[in-house]
TORVEX-330206 format. One record per atom (N, C-alpha, C): residue number from 1; atom name; x, y, z; residue in three letters. Coordinates in steps of 0.001 Angstrom, whole numbers, plus 524288, in hexadecimal, padded with zeros to 5 digits. Layout:
torlum: NUM&mifi: CA&X: X&Y: Y&Z: Z&kedo: ALA;
...
% end
This chain:
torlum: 1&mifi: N&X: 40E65&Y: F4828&Z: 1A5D3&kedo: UNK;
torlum: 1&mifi: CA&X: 40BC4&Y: F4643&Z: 1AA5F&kedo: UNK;
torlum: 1&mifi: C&X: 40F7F&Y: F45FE&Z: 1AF05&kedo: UNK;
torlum: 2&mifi: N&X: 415A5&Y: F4461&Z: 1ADE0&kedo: UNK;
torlum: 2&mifi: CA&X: 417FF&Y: F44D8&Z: 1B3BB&kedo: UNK;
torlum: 2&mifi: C&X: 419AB&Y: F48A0&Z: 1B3B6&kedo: UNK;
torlum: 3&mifi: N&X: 418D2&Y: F4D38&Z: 1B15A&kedo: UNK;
torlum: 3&mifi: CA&X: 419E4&Y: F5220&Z: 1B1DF&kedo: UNK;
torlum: 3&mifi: C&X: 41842&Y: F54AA&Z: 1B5B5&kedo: UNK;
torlum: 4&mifi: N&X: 412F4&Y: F5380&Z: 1B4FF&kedo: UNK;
torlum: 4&mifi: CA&X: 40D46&Y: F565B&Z: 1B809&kedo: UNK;
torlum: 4&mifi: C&X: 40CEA&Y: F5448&Z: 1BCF0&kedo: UNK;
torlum: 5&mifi: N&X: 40E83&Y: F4D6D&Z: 1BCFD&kedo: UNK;
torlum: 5&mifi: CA&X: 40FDC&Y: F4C83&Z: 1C2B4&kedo: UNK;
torlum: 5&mifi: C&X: 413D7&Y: F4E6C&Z: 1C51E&kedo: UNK;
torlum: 6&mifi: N&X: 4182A&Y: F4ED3&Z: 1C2BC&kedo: UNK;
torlum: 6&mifi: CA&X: 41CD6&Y: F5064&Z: 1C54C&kedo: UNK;
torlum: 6&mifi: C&X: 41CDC&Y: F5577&Z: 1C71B&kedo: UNK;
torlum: 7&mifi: N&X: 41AA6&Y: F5895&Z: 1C2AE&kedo: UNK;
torlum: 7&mifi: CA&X: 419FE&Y: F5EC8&Z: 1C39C&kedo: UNK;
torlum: 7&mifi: C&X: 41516&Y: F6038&Z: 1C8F4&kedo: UNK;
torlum: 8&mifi: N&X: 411B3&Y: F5CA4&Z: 1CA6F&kedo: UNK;
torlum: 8&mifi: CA&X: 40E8D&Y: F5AC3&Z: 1CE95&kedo: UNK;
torlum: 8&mifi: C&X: 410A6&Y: F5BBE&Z: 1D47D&kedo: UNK;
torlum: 9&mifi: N&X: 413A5&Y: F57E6&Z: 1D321&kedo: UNK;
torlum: 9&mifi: CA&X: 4172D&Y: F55A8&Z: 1D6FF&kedo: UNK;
torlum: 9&mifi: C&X: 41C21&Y: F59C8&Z: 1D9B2&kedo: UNK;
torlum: 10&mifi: N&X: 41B4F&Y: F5BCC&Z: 1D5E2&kedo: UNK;
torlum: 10&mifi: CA&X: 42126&Y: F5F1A&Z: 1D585&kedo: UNK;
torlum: 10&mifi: C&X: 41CA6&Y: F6598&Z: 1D88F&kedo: UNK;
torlum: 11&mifi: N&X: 419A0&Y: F65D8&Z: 1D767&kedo: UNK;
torlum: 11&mifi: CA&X: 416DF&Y: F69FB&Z: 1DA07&kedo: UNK;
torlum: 11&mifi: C&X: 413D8&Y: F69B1&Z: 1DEC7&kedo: UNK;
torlum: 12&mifi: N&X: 412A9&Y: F6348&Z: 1DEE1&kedo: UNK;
torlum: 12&mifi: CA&X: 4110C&Y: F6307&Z: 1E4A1&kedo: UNK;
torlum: 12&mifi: C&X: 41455&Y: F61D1&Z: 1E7A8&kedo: UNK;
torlum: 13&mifi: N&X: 41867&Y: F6148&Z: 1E6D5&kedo: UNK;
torlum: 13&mifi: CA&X: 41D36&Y: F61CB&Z: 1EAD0&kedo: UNK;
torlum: 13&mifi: C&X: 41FEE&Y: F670D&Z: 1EBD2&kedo: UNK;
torlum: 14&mifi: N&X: 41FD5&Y: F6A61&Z: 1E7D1&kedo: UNK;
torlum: 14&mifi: CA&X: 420A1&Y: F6FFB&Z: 1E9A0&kedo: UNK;
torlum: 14&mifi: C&X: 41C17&Y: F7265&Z: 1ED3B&kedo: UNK;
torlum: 15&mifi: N&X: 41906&Y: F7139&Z: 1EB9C&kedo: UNK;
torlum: 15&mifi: CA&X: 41367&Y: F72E4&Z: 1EF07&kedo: UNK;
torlum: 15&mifi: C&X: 41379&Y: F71F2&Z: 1F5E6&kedo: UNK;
torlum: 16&mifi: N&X: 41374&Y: F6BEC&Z: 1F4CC&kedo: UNK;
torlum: 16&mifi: CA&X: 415C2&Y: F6A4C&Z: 1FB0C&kedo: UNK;
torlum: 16&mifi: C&X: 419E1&Y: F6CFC&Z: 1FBD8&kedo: UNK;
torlum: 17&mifi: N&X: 41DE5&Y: F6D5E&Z: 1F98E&kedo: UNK;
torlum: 17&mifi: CA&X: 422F8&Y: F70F4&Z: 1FD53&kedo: UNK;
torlum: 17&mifi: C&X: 42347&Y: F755A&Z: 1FF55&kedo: UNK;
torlum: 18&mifi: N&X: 42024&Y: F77FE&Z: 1FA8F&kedo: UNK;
torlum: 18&mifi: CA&X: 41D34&Y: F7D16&Z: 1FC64&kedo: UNK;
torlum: 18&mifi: C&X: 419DD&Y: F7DB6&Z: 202A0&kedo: UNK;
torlum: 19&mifi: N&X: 417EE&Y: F79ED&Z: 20132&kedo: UNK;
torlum: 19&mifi: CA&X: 41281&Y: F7977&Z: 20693&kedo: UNK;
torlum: 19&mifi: C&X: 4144A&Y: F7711&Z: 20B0E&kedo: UNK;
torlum: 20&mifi: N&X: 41942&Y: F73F1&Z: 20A0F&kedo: UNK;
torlum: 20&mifi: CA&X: 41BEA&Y: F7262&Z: 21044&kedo: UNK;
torlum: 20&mifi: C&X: 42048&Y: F772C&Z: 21120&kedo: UNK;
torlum: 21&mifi: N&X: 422AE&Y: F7AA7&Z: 20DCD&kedo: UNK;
torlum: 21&mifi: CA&X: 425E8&Y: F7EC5&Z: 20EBD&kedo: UNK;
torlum: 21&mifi: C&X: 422CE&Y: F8309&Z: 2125D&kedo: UNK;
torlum: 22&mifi: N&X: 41B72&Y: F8463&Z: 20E54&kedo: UNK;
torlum: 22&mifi: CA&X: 41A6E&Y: F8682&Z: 21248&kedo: UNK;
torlum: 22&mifi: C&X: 41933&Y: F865D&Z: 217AF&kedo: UNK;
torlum: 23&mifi: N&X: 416C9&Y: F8086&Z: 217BE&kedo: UNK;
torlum: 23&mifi: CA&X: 41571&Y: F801F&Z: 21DB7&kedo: UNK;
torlum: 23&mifi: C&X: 419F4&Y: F8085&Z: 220E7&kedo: UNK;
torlum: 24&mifi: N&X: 41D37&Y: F7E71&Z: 21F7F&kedo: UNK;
torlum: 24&mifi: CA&X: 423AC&Y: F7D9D&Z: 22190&kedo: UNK;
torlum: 24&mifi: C&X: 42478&Y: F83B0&Z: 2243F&kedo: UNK;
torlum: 25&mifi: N&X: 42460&Y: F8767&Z: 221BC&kedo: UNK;
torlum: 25&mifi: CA&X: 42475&Y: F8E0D&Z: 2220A&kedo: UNK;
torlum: 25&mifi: C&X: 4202D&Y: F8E64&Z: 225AF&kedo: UNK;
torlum: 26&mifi: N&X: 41A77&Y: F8EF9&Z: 2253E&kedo: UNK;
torlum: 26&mifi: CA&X: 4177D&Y: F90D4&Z: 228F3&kedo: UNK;
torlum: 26&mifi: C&X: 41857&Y: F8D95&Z: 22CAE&kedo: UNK;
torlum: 27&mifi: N&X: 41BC2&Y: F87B2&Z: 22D52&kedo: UNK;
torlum: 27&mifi: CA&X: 41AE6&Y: F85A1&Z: 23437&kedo: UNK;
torlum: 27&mifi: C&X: 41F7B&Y: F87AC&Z: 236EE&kedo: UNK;
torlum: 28&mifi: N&X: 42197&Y: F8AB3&Z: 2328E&kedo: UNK;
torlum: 28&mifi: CA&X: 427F3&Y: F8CAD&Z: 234B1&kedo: UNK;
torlum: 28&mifi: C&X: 4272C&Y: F91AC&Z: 237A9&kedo: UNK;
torlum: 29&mifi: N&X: 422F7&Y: F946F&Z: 2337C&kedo: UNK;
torlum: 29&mifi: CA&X: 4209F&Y: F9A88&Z: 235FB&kedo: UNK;
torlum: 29&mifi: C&X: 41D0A&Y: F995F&Z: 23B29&kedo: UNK;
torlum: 30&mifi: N&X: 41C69&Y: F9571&Z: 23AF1&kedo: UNK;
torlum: 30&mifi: CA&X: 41684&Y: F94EC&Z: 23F41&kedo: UNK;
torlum: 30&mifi: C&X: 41B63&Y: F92AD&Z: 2445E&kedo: UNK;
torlum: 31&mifi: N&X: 41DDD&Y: F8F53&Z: 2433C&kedo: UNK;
torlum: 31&mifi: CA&X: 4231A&Y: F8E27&Z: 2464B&kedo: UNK;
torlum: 31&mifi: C&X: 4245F&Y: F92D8&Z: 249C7&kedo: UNK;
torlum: 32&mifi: N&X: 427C1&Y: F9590&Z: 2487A&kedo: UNK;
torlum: 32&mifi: CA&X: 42ABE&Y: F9A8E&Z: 24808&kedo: UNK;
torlum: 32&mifi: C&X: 424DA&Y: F9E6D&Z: 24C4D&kedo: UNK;
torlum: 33&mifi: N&X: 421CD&Y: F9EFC&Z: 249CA&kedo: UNK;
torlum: 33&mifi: CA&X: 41F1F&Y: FA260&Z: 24CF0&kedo: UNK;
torlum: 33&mifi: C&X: 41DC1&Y: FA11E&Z: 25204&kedo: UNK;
torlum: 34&mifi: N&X: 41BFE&Y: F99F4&Z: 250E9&kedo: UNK;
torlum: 34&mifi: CA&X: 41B4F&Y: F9736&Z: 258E2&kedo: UNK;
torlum: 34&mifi: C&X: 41F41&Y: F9863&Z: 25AB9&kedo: UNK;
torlum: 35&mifi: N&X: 424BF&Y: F9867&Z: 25864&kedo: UNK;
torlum: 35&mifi: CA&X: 42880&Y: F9950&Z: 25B04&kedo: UNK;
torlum: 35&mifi: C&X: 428A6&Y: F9F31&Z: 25FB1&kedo: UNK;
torlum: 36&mifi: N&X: 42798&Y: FA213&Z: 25B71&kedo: UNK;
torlum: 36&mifi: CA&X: 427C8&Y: FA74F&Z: 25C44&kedo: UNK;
torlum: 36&mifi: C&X: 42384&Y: FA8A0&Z: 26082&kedo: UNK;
torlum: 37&mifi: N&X: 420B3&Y: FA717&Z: 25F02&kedo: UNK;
torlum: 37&mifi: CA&X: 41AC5&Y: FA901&Z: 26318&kedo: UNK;
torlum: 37&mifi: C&X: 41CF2&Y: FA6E7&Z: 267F3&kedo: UNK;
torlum: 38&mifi: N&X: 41E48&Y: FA105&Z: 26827&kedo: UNK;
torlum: 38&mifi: CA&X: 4203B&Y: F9D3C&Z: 26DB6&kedo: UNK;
torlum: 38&mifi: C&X: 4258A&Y: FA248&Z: 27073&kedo: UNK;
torlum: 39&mifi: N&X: 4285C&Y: FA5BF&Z: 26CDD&kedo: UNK;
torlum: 39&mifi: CA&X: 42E51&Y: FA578&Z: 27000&kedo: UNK;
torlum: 39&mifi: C&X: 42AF2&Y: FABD9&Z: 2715A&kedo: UNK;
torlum: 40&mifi: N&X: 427CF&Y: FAF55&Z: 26FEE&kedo: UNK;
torlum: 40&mifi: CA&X: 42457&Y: FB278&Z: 27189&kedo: UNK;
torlum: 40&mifi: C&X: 42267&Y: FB040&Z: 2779C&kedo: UNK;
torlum: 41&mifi: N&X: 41FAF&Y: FAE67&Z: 2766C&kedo: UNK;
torlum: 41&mifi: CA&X: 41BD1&Y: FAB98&Z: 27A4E&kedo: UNK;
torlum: 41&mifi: C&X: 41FF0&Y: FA9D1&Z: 280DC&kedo: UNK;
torlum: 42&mifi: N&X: 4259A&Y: FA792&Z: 27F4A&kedo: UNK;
torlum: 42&mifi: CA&X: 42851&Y: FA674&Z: 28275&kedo: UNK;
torlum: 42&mifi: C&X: 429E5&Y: FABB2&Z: 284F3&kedo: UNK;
torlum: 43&mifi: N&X: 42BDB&Y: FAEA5&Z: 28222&kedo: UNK;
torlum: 43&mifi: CA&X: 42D5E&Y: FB2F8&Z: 28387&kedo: UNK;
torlum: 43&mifi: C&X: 42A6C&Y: FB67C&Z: 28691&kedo: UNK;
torlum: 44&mifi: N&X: 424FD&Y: FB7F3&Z: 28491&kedo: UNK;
torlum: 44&mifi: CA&X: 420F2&Y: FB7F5&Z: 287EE&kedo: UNK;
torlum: 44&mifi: C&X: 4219D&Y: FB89B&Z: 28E43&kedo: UNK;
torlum: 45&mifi: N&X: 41FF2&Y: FB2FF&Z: 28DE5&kedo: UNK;
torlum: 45&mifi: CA&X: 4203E&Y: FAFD5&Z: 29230&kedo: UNK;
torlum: 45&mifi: C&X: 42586&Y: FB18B&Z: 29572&kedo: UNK;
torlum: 46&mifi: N&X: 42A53&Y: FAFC3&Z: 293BD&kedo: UNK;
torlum: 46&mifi: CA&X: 43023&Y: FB150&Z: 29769&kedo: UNK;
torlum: 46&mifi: C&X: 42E1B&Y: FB761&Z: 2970A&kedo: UNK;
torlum: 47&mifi: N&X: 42BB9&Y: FBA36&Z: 29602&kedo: UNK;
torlum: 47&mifi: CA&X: 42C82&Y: FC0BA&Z: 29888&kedo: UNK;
torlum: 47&mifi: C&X: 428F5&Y: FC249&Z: 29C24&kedo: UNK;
torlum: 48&mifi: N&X: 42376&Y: FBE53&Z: 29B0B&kedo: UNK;
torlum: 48&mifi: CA&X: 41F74&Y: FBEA4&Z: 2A06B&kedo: UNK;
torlum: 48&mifi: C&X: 421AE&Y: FBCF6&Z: 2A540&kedo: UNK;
torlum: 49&mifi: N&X: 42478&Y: FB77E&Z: 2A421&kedo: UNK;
torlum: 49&mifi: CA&X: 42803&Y: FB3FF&Z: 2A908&kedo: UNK;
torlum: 49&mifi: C&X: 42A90&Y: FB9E9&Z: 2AB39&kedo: UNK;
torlum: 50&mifi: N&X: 42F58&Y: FB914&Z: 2A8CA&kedo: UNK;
torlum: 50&mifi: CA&X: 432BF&Y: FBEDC&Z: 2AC9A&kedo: UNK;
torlum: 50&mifi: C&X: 42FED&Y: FC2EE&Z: 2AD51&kedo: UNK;
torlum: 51&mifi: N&X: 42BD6&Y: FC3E6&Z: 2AA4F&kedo: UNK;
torlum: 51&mifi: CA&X: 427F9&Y: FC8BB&Z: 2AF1B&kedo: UNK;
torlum: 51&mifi: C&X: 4259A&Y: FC74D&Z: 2B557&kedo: UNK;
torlum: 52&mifi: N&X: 42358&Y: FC189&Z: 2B288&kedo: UNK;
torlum: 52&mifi: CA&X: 422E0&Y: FBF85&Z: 2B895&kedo: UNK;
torlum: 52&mifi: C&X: 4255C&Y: FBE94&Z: 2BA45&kedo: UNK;
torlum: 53&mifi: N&X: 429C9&Y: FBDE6&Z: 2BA01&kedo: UNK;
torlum: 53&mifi: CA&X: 42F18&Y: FBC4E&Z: 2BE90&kedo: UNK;
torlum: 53&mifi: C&X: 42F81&Y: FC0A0&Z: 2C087&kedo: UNK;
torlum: 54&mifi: N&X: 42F39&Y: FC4A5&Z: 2BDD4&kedo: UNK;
torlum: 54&mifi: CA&X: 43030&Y: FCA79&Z: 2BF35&kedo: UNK;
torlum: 54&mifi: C&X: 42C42&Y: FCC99&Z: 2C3A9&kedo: UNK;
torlum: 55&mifi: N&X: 4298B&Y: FCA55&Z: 2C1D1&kedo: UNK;
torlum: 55&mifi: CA&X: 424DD&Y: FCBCF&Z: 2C613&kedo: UNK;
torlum: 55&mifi: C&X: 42476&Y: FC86A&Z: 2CB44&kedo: UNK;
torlum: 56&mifi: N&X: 42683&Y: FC3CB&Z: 2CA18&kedo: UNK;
torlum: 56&mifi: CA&X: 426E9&Y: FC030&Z: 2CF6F&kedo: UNK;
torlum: 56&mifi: C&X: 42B58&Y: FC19B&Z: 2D1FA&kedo: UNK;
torlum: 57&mifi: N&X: 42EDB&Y: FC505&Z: 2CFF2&kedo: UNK;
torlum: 57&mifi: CA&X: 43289&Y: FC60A&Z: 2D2B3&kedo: UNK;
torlum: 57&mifi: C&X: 43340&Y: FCA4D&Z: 2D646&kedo: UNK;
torlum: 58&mifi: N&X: 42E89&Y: FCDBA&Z: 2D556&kedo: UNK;
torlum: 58&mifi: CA&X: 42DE7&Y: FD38D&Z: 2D55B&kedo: UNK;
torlum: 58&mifi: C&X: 42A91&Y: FD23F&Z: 2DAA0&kedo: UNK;
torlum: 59&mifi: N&X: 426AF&Y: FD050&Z: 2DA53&kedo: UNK;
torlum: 59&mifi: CA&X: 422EB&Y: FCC32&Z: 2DF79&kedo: UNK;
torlum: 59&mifi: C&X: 424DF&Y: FC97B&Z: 2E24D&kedo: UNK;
torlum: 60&mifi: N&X: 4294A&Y: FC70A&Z: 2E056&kedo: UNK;
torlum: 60&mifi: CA&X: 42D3A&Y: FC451&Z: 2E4CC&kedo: UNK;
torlum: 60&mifi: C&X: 42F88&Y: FC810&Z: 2E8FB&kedo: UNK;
torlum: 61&mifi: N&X: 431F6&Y: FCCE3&Z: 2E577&kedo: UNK;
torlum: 61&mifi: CA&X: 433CA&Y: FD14A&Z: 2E9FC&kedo: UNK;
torlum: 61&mifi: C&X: 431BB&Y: FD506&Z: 2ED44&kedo: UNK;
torlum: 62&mifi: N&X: 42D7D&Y: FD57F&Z: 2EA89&kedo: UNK;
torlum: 62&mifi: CA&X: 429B5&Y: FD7D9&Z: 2EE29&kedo: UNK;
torlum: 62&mifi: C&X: 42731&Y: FD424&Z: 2F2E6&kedo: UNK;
torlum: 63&mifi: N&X: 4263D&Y: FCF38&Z: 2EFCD&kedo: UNK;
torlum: 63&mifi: CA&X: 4241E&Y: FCB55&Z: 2F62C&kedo: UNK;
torlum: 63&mifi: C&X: 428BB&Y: FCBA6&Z: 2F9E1&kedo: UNK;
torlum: 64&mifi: N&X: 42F1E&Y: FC919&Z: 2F810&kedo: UNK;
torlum: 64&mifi: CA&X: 430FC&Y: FC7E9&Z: 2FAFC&kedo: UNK;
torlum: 64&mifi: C&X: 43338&Y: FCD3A&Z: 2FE47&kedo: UNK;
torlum: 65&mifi: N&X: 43148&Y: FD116&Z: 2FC36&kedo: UNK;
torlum: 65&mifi: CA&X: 43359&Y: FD7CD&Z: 2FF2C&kedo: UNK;
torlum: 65&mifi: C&X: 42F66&Y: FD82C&Z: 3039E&kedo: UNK;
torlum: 66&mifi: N&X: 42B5B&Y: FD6A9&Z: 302DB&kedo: UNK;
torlum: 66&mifi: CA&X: 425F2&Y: FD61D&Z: 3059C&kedo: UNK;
torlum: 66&mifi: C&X: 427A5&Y: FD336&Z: 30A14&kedo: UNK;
torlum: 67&mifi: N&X: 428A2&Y: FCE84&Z: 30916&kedo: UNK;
torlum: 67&mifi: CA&X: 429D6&Y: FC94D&Z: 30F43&kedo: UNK;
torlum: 67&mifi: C&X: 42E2A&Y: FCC38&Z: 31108&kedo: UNK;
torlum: 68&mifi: N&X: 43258&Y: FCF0F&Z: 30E72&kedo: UNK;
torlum: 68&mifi: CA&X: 43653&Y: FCEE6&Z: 30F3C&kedo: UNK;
torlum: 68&mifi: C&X: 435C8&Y: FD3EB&Z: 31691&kedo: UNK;
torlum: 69&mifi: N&X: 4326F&Y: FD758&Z: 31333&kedo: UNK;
torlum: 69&mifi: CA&X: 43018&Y: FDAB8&Z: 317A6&kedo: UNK;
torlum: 69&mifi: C&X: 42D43&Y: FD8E6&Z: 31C3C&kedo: UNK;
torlum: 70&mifi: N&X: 42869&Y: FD53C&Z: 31B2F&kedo: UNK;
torlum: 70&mifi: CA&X: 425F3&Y: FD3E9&Z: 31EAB&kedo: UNK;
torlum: 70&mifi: C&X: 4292C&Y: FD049&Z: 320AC&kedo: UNK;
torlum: 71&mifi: N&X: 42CB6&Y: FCB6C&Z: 31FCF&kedo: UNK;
torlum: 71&mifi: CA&X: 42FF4&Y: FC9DF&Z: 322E7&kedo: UNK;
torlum: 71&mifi: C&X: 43328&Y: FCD48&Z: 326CC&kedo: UNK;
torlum: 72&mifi: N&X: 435D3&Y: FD200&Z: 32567&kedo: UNK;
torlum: 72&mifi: CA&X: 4377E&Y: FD51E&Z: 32766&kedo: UNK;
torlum: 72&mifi: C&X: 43383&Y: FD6ED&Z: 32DD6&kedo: UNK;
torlum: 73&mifi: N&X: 42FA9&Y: FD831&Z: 32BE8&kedo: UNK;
torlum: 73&mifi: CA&X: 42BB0&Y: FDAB6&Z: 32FF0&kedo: UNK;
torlum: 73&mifi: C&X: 42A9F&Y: FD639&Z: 332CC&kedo: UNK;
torlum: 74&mifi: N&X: 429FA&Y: FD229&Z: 33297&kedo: UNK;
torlum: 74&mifi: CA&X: 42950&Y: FCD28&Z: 334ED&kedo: UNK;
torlum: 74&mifi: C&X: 42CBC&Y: FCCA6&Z: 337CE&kedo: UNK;
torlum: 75&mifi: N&X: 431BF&Y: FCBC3&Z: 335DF&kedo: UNK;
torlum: 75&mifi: CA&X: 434B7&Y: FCB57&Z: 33A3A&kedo: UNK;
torlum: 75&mifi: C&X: 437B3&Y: FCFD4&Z: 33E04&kedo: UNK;
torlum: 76&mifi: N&X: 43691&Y: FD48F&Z: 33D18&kedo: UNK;
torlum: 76&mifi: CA&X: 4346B&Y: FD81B&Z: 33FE5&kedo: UNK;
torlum: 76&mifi: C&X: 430DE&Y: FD760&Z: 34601&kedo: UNK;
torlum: 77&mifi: N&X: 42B69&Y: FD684&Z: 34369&kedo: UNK;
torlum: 77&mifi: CA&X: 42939&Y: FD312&Z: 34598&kedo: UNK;
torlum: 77&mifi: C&X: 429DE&Y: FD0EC&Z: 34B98&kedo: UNK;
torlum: 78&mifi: N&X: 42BDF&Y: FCCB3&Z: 3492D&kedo: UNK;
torlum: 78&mifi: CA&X: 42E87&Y: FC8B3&Z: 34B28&kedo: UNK;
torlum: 78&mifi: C&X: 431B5&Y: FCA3C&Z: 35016&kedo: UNK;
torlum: 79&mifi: N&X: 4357B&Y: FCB70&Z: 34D95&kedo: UNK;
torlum: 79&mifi: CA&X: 438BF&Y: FCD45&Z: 35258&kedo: UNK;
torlum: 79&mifi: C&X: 435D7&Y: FD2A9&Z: 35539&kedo: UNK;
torlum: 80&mifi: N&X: 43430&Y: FD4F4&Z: 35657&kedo: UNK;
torlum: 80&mifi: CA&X: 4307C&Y: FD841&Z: 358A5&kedo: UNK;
torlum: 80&mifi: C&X: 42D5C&Y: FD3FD&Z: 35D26&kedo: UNK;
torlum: 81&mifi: N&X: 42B39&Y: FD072&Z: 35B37&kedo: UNK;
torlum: 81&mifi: CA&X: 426B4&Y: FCCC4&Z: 35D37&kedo: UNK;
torlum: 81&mifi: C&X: 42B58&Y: FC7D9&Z: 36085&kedo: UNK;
torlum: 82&mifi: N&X: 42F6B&Y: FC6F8&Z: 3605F&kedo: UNK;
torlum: 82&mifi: CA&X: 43240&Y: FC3E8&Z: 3636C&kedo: UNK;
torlum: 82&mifi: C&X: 43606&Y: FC60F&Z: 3660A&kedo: UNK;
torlum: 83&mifi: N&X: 43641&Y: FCB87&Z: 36589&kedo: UNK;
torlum: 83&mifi: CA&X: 4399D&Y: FCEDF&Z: 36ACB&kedo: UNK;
torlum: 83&mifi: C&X: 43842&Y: FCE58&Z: 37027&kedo: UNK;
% end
């Protein structure tokens, strides 16, 4: 009789170890992959950013080439109209 308990005992504790080893493993795999998807996802993101920087920068030189002219002609202009 304390065989059958012990031998019980002795298997539902391997059982549980089993069953917290595995969960232990799949929250490790499920871990590991948020990880992965998140440092994706970041990365992502930093390569859209420097496209748009790229692009705000590209619009910056063209506007400021733009004023840079019509300022020019302006004060052109200008002095023409106060001679």
């Amino acid at each position: 009789m304390l065989e059958t308990i012990l031998g019980g005992a002795i298997g539902a504790l391997i059982s549980a170890t089993t069953l917290l080893a595995t969960g232990a493993s799949r929250r490790g795999a499920e871990n590991r992959d948020a990880a992965l998807r998140l440092t994706i996802a970041v990365e992502t993101v930093a390569s859209r950013l420097e496209e748009l920087h790229e692009d705000f920068k590209a619009d910056r030189k063209e506007i400021f080439g733009r004023l840079n002219g019509i300022e020019q002609r302006l004060s052109g202009i200008e002095a023409r109209n106060y001679k």
